[in-house]
N, C-alpha and C positions, 0 to 999 in steps of 0.2 A: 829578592828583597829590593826594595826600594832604595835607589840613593837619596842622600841627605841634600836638602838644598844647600848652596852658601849663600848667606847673607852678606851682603853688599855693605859696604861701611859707605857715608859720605862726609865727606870734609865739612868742618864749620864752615868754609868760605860758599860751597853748596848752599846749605843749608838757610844760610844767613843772604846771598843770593835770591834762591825762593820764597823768603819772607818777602826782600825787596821787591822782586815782580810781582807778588801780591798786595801789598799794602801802597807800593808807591803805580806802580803802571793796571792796580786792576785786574791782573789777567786770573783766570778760573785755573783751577787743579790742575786739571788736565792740559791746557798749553803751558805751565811750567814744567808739568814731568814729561810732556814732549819739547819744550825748547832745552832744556838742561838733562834730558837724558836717564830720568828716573824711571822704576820699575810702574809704582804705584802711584797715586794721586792720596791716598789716604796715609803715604807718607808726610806729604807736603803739610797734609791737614795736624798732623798730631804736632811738625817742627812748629810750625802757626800753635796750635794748646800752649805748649813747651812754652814757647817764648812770649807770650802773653804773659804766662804764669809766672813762671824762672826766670826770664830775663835771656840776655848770651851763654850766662853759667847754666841756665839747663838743658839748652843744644851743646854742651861741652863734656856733659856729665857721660861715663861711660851708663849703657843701659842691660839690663840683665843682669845674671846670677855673677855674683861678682870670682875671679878666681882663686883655687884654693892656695892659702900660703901654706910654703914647705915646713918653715919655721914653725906656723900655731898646728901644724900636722903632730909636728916630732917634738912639740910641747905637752899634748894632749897624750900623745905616746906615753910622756914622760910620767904624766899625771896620771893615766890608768895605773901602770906598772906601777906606782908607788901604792897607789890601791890597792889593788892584789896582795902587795906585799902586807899591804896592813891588814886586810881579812885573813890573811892563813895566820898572820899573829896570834889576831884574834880568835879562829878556829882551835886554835891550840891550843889557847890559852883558858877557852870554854870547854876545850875536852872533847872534843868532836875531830873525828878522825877526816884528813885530806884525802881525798880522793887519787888511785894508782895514777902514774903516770905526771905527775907535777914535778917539773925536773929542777924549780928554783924550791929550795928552802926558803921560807919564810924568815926576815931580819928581824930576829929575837931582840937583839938587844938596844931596844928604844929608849930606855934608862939612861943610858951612856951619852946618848945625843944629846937630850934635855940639859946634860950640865954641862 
């Protein structure tokens, strides 16, 4: 199997660096990702898009799938499970028998919460 590359993170001060050697001294792609040390030249080029576009705030922005939070995990948790519980409710309630094997009872009495 193939290893995973890593991706290299760089600092705004990078980043914001490369714009300067481009915009203020002229230099092309490629002698900034060889004077400062970067992989690719077609990084340089996108921080240049970014920052035309965005400004500083959008070489700041983190990029990609953003990470999962715990919290909206075991909220979501929260909220199926209340689901469920309200379908076998409701399965029971229509007369249709649960399926073996379903080891929560369904919370019959929803009446009592309303008030």
């Amino acid at each position: 199997m193939a290893e995973k590359k890593k991706r290299r993170v760089y600092t705004l001060k990078t980043k914001l660096e490369a714009i300067r050697l481009r915009e203020e001294e002229g230099l092309i792609y490629r002698e900034i990702t060889e004077k400062l040390g970067i992989g690719d030249p077609e990084r340089v080029r996108v921080w240049m898009r970014i920052y035309r576009t965005e400004g500083v705030a959008g070489l700041q922005k983190p990029r990609g799938r953003p990470k999962k939070d715990r919290d909206s995990l075991e909220a979501r948790i929260e909220q199926l499970e209340m689901e469920n519980t309200l379908l076998k409710a409701l399965a029971i309630e229509l007369g249709e028998e649960l399926p073996e094997g379903l080891d929560i009872e369904p919370y019959t009495d929803i009446e009592e919460d309303l008030e």
